[in-house]
N, CA, C and O atoms as CSV, one atom per row, in Angstrom:
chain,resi,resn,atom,element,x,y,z
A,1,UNK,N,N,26.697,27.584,1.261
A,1,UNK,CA,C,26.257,26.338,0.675
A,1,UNK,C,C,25.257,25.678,1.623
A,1,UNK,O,O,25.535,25.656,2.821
A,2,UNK,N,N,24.160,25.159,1.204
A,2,UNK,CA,C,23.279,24.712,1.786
A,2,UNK,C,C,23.246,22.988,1.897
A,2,UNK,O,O,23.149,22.249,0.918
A,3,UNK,N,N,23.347,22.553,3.267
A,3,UNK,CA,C,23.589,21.394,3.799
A,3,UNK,C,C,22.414,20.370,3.728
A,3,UNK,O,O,21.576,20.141,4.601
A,4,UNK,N,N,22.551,19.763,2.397
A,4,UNK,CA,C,21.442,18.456,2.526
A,4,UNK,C,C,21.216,17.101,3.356
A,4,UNK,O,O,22.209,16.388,3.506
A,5,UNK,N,N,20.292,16.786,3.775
A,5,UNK,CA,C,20.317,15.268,3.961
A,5,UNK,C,C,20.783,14.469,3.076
A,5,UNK,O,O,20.857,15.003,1.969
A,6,UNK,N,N,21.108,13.466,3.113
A,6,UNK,CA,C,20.595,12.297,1.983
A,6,UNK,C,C,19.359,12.031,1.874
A,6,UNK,O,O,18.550,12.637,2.578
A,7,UNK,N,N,18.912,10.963,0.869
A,7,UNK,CA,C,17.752,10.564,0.536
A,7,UNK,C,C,17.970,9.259,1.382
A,7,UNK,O,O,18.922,8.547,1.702
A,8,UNK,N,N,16.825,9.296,1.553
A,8,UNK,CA,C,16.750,7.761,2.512
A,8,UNK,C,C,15.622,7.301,2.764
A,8,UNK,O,O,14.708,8.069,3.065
A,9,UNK,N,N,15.478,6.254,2.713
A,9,UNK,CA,C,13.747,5.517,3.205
A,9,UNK,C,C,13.642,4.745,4.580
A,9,UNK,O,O,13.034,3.698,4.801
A,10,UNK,N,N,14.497,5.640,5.583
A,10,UNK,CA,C,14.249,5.306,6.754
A,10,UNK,C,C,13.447,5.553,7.914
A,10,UNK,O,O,13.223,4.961,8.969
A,11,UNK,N,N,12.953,7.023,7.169
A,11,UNK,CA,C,11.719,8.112,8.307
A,11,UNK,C,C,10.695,7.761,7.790
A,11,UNK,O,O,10.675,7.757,6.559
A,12,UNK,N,N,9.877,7.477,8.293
A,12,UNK,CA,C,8.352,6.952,8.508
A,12,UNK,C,C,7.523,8.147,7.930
A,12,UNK,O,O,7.669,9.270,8.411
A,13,UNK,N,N,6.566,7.889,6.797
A,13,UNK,CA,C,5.784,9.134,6.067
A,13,UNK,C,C,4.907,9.066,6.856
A,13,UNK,O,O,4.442,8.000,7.262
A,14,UNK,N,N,4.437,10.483,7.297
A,14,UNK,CA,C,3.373,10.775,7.716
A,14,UNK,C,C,2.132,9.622,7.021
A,14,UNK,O,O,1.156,9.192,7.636
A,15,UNK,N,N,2.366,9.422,6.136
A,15,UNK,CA,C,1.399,8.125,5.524
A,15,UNK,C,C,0.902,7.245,5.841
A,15,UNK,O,O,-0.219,6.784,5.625
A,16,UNK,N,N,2.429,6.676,6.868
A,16,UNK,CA,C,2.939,5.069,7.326
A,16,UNK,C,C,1.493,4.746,8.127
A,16,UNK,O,O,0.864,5.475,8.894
A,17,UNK,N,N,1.245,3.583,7.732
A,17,UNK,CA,C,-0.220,2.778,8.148
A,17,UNK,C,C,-1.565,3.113,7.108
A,17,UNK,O,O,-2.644,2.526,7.194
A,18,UNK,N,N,-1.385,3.710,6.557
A,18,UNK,CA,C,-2.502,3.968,5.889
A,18,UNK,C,C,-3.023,3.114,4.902
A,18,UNK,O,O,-4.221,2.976,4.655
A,19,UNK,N,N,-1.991,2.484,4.287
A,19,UNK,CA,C,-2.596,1.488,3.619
A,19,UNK,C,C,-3.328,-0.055,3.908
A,19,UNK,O,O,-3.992,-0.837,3.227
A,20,UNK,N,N,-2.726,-0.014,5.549
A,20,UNK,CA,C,-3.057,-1.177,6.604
A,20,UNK,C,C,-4.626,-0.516,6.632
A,20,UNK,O,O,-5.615,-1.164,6.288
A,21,UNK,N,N,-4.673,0.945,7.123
A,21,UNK,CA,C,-6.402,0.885,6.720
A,21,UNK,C,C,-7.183,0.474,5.777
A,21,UNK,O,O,-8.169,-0.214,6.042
A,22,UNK,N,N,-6.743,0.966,4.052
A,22,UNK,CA,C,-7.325,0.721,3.122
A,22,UNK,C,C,-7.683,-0.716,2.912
A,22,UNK,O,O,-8.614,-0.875,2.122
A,23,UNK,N,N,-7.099,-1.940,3.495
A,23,UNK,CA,C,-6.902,-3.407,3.870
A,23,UNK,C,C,-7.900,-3.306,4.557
A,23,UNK,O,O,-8.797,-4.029,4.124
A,24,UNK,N,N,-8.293,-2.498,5.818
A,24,UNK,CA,C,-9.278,-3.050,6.808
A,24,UNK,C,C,-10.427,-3.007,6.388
A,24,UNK,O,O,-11.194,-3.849,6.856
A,25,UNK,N,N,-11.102,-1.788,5.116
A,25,UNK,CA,C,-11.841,-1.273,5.010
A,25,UNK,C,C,-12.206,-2.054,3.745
A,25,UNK,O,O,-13.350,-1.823,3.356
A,26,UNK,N,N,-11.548,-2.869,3.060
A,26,UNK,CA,C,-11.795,-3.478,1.610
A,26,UNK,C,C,-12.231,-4.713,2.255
A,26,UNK,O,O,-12.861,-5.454,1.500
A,27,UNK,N,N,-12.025,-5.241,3.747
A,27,UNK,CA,C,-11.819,-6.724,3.832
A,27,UNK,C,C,-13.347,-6.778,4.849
A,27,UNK,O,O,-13.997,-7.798,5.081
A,28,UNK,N,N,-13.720,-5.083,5.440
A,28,UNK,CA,C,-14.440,-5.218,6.952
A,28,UNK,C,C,-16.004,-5.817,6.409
A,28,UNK,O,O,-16.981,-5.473,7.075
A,29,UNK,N,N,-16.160,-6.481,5.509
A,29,UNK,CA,C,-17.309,-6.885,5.080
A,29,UNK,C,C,-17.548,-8.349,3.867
A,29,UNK,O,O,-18.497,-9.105,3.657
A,30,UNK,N,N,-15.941,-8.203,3.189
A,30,UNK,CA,C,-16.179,-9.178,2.350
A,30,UNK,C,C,-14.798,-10.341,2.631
A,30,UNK,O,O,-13.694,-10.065,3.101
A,31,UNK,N,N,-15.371,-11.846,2.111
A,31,UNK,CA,C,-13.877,-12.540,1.991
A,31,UNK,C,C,-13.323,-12.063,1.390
A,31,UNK,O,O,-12.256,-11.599,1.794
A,32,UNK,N,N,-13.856,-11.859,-0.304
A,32,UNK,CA,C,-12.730,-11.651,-1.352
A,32,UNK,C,C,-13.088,-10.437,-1.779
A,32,UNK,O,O,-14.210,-10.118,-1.385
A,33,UNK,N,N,-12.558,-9.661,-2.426
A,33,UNK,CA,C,-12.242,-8.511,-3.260
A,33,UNK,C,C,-11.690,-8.387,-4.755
A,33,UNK,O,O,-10.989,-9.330,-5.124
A,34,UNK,N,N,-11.897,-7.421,-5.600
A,34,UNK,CA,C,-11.641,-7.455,-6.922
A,34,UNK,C,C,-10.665,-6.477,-7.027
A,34,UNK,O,O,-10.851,-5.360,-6.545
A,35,UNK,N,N,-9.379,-6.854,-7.756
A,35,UNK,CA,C,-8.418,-5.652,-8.022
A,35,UNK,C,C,-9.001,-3.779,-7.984
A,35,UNK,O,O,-8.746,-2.735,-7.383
A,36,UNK,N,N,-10.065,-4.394,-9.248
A,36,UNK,CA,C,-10.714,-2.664,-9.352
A,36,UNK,C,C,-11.067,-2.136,-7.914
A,36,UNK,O,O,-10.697,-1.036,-7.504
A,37,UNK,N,N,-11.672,-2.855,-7.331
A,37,UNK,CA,C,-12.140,-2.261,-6.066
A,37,UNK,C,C,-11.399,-2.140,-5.051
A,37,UNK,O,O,-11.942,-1.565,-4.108
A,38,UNK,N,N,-9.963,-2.597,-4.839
A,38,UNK,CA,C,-8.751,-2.237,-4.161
A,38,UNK,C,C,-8.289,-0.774,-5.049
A,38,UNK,O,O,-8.061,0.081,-4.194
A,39,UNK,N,N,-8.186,-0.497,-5.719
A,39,UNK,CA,C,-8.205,0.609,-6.665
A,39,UNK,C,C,-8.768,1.858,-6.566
A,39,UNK,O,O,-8.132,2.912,-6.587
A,40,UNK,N,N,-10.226,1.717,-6.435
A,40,UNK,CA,C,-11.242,2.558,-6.301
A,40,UNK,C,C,-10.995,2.840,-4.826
A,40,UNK,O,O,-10.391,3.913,-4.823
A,41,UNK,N,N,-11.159,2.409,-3.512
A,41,UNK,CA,C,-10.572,2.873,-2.691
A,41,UNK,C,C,-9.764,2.978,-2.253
A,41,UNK,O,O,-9.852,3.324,-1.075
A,42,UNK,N,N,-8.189,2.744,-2.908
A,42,UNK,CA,C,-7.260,3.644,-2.508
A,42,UNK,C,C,-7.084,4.863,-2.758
A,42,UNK,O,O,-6.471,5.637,-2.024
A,43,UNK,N,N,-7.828,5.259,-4.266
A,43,UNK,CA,C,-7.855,6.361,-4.820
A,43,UNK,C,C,-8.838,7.692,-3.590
A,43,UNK,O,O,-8.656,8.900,-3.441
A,44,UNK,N,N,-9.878,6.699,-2.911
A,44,UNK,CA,C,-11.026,7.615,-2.411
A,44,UNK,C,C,-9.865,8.081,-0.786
A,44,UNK,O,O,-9.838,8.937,0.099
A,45,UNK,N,N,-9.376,7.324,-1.057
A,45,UNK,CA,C,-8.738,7.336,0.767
A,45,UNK,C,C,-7.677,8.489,0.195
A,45,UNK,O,O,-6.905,8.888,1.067
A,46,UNK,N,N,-7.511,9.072,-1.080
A,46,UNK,CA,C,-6.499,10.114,-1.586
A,46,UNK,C,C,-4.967,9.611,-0.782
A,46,UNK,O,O,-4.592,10.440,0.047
A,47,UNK,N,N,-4.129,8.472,-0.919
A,47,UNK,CA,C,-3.311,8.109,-0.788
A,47,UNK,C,C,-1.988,8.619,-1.700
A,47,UNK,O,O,-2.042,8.591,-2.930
A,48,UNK,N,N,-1.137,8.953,-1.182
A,48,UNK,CA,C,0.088,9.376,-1.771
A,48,UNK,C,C,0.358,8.654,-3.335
A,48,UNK,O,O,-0.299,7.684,-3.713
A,49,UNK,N,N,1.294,9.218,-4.053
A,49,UNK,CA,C,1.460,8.383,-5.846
A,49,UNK,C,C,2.257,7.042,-5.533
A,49,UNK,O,O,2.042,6.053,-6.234
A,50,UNK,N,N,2.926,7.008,-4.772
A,50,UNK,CA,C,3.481,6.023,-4.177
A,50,UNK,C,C,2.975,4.838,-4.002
A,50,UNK,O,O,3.520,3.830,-4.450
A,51,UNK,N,N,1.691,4.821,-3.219
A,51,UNK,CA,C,1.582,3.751,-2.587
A,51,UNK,C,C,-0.138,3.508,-3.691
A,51,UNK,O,O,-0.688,2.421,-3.512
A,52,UNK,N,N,-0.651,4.236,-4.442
A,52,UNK,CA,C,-1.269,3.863,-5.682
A,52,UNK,C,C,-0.692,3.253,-6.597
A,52,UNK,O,O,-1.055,2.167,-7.050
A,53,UNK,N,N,0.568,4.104,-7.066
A,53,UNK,CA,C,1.533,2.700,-7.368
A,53,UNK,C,C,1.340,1.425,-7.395
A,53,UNK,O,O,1.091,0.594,-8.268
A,54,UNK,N,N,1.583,1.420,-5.682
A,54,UNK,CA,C,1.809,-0.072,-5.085
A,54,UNK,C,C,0.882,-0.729,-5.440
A,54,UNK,O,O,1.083,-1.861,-5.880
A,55,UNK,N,N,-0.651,-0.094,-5.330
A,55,UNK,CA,C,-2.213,-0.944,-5.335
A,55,UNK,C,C,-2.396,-1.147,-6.752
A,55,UNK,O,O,-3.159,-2.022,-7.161
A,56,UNK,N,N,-1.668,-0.306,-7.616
A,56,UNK,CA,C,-2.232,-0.657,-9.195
A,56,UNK,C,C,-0.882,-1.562,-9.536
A,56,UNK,O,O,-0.518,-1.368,-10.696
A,57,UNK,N,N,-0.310,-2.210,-9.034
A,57,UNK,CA,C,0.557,-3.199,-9.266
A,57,UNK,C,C,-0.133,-4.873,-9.394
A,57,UNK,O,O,0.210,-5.860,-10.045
A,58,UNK,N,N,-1.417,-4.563,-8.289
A,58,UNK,CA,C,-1.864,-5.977,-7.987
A,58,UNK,C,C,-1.739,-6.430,-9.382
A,58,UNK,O,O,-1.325,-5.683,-10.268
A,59,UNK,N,N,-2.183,-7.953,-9.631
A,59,UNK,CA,C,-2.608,-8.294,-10.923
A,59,UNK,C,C,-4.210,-7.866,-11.247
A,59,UNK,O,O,-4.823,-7.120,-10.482
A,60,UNK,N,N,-4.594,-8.223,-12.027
A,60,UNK,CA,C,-6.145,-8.284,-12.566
A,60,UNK,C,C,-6.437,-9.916,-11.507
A,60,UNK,O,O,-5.772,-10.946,-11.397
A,61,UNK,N,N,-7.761,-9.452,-10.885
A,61,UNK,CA,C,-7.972,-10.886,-10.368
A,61,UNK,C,C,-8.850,-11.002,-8.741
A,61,UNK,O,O,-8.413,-10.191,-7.924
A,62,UNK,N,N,-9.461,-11.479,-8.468
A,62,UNK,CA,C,-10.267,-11.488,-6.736
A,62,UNK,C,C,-8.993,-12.157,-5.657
A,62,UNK,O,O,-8.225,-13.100,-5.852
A,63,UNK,N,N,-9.117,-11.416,-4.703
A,63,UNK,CA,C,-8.084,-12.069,-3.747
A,63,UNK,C,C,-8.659,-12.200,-2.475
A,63,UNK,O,O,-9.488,-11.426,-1.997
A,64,UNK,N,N,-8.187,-13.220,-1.929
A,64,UNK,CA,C,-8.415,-12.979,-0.282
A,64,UNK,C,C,-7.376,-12.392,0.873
A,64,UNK,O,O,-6.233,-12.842,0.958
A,65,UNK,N,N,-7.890,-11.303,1.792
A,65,UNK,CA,C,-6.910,-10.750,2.343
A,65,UNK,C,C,-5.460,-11.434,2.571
A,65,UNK,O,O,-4.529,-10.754,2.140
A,66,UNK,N,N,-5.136,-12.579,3.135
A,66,UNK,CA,C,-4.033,-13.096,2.347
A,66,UNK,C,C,-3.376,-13.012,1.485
A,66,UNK,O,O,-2.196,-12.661,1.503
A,67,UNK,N,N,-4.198,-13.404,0.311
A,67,UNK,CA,C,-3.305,-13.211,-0.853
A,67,UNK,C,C,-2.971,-11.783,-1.515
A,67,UNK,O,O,-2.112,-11.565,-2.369
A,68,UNK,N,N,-3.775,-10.942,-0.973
A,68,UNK,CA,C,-3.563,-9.609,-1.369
A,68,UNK,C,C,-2.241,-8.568,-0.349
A,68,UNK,O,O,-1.451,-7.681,-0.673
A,69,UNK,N,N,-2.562,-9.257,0.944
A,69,UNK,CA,C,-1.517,-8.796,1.549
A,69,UNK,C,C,-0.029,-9.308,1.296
A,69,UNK,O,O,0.981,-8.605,1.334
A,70,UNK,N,N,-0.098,-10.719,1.020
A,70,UNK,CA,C,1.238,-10.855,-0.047
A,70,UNK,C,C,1.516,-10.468,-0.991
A,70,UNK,O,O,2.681,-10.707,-1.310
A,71,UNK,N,N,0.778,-9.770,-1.856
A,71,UNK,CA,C,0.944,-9.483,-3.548
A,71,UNK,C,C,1.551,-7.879,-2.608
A,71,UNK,O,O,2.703,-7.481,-2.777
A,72,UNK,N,N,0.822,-7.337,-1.917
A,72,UNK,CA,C,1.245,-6.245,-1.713
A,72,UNK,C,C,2.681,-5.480,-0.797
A,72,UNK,O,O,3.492,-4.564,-0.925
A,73,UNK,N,N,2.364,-6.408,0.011
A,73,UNK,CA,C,4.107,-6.827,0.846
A,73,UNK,C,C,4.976,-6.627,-0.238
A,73,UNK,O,O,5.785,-5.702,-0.303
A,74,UNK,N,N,4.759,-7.761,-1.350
A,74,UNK,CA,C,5.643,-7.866,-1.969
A,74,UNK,C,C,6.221,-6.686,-2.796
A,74,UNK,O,O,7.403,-6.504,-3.086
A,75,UNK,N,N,4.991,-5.809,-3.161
A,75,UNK,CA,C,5.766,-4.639,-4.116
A,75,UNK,C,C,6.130,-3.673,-3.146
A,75,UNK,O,O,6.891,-2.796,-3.553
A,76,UNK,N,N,5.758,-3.617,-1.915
A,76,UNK,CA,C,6.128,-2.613,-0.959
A,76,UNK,C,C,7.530,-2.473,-0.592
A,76,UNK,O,O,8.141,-1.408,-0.503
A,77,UNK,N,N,8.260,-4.360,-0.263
A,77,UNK,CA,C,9.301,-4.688,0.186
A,77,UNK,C,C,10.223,-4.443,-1.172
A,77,UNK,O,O,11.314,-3.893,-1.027
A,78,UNK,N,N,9.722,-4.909,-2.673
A,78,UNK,CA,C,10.937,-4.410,-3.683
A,78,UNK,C,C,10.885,-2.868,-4.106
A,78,UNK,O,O,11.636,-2.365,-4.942
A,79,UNK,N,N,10.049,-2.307,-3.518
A,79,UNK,CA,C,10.385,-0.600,-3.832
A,79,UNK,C,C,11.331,-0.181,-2.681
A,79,UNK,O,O,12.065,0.791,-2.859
A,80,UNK,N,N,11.363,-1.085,-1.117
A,80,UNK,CA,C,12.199,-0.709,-0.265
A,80,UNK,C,C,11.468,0.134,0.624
A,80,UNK,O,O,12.109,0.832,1.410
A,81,UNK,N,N,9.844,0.186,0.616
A,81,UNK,CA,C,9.264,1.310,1.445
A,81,UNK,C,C,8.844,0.995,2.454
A,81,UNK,O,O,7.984,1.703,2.978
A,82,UNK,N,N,9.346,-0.301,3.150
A,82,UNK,CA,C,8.593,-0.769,4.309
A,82,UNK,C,C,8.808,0.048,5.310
A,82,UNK,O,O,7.691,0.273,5.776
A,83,UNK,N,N,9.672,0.678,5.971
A,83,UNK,CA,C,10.053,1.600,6.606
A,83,UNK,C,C,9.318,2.897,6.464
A,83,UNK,O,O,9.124,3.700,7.377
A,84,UNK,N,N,8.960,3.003,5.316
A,84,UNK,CA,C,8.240,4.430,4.890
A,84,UNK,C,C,6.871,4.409,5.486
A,84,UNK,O,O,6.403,5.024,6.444
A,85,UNK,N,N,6.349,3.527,4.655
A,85,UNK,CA,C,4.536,2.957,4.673
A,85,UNK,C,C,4.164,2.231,5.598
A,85,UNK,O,O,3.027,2.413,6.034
A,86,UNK,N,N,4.948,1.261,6.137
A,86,UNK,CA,C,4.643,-0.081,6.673
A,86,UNK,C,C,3.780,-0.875,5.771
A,86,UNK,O,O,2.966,-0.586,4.894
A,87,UNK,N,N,4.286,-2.106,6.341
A,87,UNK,CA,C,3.533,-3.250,5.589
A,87,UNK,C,C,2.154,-3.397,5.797
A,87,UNK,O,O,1.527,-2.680,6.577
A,88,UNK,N,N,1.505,-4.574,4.926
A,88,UNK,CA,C,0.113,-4.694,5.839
A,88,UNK,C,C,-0.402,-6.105,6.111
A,88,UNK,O,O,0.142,-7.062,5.561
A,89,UNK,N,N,-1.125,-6.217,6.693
A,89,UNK,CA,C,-1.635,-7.830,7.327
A,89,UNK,C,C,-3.298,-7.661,7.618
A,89,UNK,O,O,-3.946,-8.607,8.063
């Protein structure tokens, strides 16, 4: 019989931070940003289904890194993946 782990969202995905880039790279030029275009480059940065997920959760709408890093915290922290992904700021 072959001995499983559990499932758990406590080991850090090879992923973890990556979306803190996709943040640096949407923000390294503008105040605000447009959902689509949080979108369009998460897709280009080929990010896990997971955490596209997370980015096509935003609402429809322009945000400022602030408010986008809360909208996004927020779906990160109720999927439970902070540990996985890390958050972003």
């Amino acid at each position: 019989m072959v001995r499983r782990e559990p499932i758990t969202n406590l080991r850090r995905s090879e992923d973890f931070g990556i979306l803190q880039q996709v943040v640096d790279a949407l923000f390294a030029d503008a105040e605000y940003v447009r959902r689509v275009d949080a979108i369009v480059l998460a897709e280009s940065f080929d990010l896990p289904a997971d955490l596209v997920e997370i980015v096509s959760l935003l609402p429809p709408g322009t945000y400022t890194r602030q408010r986008m890093c809360d909208q996004l915290n927020s779906a990160i922290s109720g999927h439970a993946w902070g540990q996985v992904y890390g958050t972003v700021e």
